[in-house]
C-alpha positions as CSV (number, residue, x, y, z in Angstrom):
1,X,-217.3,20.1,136.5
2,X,-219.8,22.1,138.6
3,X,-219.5,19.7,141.4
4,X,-216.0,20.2,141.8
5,X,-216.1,24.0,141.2
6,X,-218.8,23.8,143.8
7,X,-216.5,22.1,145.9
8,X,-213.4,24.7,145.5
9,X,-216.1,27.6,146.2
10,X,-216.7,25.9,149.5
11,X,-213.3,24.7,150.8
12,X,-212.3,28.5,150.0
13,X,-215.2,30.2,152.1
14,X,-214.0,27.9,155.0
15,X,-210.6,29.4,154.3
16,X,-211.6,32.9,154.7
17,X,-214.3,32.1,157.4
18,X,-210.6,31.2,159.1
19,X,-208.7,33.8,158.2
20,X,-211.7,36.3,159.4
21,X,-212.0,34.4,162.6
22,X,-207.9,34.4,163.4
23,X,-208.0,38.0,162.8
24,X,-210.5,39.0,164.9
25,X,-209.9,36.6,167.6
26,X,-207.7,39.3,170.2
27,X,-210.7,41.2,169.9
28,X,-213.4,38.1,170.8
29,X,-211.3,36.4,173.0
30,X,-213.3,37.4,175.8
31,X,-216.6,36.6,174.3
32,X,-216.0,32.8,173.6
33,X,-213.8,30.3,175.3
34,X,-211.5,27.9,174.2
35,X,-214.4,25.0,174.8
36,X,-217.1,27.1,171.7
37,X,-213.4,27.5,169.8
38,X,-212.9,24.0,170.0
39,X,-216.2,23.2,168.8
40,X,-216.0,25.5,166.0
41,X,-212.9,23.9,164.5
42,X,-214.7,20.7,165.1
43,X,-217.5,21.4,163.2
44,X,-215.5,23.0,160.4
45,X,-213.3,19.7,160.0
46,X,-216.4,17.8,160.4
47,X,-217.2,19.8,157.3
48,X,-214.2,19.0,154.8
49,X,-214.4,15.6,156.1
50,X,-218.4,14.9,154.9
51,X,-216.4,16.5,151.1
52,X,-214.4,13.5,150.4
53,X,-217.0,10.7,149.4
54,X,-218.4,13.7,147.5
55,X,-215.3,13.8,145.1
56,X,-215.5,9.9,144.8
57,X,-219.1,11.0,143.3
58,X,-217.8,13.2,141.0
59,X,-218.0,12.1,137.2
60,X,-214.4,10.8,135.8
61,X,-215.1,12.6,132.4
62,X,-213.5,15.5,133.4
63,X,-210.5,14.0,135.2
64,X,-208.9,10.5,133.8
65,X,-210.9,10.8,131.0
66,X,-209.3,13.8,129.3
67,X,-206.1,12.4,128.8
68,X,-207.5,9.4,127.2
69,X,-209.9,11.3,124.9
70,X,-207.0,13.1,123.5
71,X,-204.9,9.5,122.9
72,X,-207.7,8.8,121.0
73,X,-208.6,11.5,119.1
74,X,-205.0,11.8,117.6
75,X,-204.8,7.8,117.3
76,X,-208.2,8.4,115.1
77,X,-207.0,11.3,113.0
78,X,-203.2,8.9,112.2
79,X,-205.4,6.4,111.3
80,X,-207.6,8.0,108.4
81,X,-204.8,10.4,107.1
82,X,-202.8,6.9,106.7
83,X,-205.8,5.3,104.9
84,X,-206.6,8.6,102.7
85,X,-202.6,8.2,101.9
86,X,-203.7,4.3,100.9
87,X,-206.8,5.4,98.9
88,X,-208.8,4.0,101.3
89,X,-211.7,6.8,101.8
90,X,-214.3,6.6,104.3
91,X,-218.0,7.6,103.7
92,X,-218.9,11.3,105.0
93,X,-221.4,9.3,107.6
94,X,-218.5,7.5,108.9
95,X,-216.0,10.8,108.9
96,X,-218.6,12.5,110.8
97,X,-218.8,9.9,113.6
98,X,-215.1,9.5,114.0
99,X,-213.9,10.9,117.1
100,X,-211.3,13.4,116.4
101,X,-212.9,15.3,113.7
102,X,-214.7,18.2,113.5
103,X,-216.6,19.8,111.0
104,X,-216.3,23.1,110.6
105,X,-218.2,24.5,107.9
106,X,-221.3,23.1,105.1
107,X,-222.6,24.4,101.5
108,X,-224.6,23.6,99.4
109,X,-224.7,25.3,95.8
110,X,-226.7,24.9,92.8
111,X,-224.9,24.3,89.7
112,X,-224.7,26.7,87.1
113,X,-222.4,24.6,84.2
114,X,-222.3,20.8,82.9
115,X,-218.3,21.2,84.2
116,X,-217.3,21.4,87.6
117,X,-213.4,22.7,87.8
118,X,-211.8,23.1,91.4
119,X,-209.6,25.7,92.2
120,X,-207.5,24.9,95.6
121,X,-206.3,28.0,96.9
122,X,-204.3,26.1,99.7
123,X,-201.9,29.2,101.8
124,X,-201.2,26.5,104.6
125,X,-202.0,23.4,106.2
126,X,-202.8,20.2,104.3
127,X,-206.0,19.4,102.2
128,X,-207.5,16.3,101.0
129,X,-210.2,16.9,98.5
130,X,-212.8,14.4,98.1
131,X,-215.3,14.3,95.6
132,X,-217.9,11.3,95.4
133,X,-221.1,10.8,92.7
134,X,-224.3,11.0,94.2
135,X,-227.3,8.6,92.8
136,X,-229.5,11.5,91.9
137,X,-229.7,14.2,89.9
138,X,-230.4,17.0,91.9
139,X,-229.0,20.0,90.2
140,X,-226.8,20.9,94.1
141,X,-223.4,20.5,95.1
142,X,-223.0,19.6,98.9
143,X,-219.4,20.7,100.4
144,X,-218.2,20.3,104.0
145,X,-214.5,20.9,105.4
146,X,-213.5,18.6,108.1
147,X,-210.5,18.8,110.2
148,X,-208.9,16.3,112.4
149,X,-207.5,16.8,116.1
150,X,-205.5,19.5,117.0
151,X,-203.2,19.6,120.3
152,X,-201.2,22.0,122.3
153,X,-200.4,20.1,125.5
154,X,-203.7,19.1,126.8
155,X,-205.8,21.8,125.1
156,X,-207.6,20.6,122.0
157,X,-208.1,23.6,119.8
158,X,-209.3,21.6,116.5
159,X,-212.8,23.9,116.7
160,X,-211.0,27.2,116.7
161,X,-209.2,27.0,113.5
162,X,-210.9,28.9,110.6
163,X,-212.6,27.1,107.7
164,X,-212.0,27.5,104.4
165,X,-213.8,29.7,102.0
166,X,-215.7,28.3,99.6
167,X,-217.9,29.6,97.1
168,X,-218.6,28.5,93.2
169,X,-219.1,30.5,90.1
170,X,-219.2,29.8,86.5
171,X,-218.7,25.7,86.7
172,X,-215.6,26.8,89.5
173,X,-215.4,25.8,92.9
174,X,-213.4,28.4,94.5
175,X,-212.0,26.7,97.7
176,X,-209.4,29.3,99.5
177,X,-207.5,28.6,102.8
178,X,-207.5,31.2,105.3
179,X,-204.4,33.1,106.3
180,X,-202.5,32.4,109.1
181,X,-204.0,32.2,112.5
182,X,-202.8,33.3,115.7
183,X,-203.6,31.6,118.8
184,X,-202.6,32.7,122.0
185,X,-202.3,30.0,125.1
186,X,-200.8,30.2,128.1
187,X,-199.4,28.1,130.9
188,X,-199.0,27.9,134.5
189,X,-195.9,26.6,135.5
190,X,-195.8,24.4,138.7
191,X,-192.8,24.8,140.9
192,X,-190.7,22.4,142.3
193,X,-192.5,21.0,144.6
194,X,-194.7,19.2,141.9
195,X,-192.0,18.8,139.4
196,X,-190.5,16.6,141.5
197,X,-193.1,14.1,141.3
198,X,-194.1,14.2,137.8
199,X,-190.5,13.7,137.3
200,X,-190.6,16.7,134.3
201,X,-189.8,20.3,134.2
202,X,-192.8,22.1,133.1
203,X,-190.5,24.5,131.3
204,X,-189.6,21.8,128.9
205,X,-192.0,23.1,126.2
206,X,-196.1,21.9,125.5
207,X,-196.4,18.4,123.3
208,X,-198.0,19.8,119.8
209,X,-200.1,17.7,117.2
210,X,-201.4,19.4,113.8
211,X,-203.9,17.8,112.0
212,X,-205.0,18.2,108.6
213,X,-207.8,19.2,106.5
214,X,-210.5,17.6,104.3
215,X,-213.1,19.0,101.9
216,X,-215.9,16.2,101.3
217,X,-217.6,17.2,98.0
218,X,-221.3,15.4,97.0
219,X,-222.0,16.1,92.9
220,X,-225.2,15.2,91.0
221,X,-225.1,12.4,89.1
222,X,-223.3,12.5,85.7
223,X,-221.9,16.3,86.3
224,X,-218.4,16.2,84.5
225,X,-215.4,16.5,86.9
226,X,-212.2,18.4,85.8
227,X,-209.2,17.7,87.9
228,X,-206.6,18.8,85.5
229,X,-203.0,19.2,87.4
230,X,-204.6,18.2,90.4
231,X,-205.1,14.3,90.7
232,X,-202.6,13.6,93.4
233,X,-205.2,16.5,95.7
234,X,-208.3,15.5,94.5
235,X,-209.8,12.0,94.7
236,X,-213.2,10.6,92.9
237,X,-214.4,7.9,95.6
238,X,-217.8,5.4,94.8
239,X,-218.7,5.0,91.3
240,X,-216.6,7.0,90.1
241,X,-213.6,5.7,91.3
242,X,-214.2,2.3,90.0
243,X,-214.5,3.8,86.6
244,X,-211.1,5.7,86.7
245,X,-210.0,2.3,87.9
246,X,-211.2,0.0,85.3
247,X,-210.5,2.9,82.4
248,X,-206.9,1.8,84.1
């Protein structure tokens, strides 16, 4: 991306060097003939000419690549939200790594009762708590919030949304949504001279794609879960899942 702002910076100084030289060329006229004015314009397209192996150099990242980063961060984020649907649950090493969701917040909490109760505050958006056993003992709870892609048009905004607050006291884990947010884009409309190649009006409105939000929970070993009215929000995954299942 510097390259090619390097580039712009360039193309416009020649464009004023231009517009410096037209204007001031009744008043030169006499100094320089057409023979030095032909050499100057010469040199200059000489100049924009050496630019275009340049922008073959440039890295496609920030070009082709955009477009197909997004196709794939949305195909990731349909993918888990239909396995979480399926109780299939992915490991929090494999969440992390998928591309297309971003975690937004981490903490870790000692426990202070033999019952852990959770208490979803939800005010919007969708949450998918996940609670899994860890093999130890070690007297800390370990959350993290997650949140999967999130599209207006071609801007991914998934790393500007607002975790959610989450705190514990007394055997309660308090986990509270935030309010609304705001978020203010805006758009340059092309006219019709590109329109009519992209065959699409730019006023027809931006694509949008919300995504949706999980809490990954670790507990020690043998701490007592209470999920009362919640089940269908909250999922045991690991060991004990297989336990609800064989109790089943």
């Amino acid at each position: 991306m510097n390259s090619l702002l390097l580039l712009i910076l360039l193309f416009l100084i020649g464009i004023v060097i231009i517009s410096l030289f037209q204007s001031l060329r009744s008043k030169i006229t006499r100094l320089l003939s057409w023979r030095l004015s032909a050499i100057i314009a010469g040199l200059y397209l000489g100049f924009l000419a050496m630019l275009v192996p340049i922008l073959y150099l440039l890295p496609a990242n920030d070009f082709i690549k955009t477009v197909e980063n997004k196709e794939q961060a949305i195909s990731n984020s349909q993918i888990l939200m239909n396995d979480l649907y399926n109780q299939k649950f992915p490991s929090e090493e494999d969440l992390a790594k998928l591309e297309g969701v971003y975690k937004n917040s981490s903490h870790t909490f000692k426990v202070d009762s033999n019952k852990l109760s959770i208490n979803l505050r939800t005010k919007t958006g969708s949450y998918h708590v996940l609670i899994q056993e860890k093999d130890v003992d070690d007297n800390e709870i370990n959350v993290s919030a997650y949140v999967t892609a999130q599209y207006m048009g071609e801007v991914n905004f998934t790393k500007q949304l607002a975790p959610p607050a989450i705190s514990l006291k007394n055997g309660i884990l308090f986990l509270t949504t935030p309010n609304y947010q705001t978020l203010e884009f805006k758009q340059f409309n092309s006219d019709f001279t590109v329109d009519q190649f992209k065959h699409q009006n730019s006023n027809n409105g931006l694509s949008t794609n919300f995504g949706e939000q999980i809490i990954y929970i670790h507990v020690p070993k043998n701490l007592e879960i209470n999920r009362d009215g919640l089940e269908d929000r909250i999922q045991l995954i690991g060991a004990r899942q297989k336990l609800i299942q064989r109790a089943q």
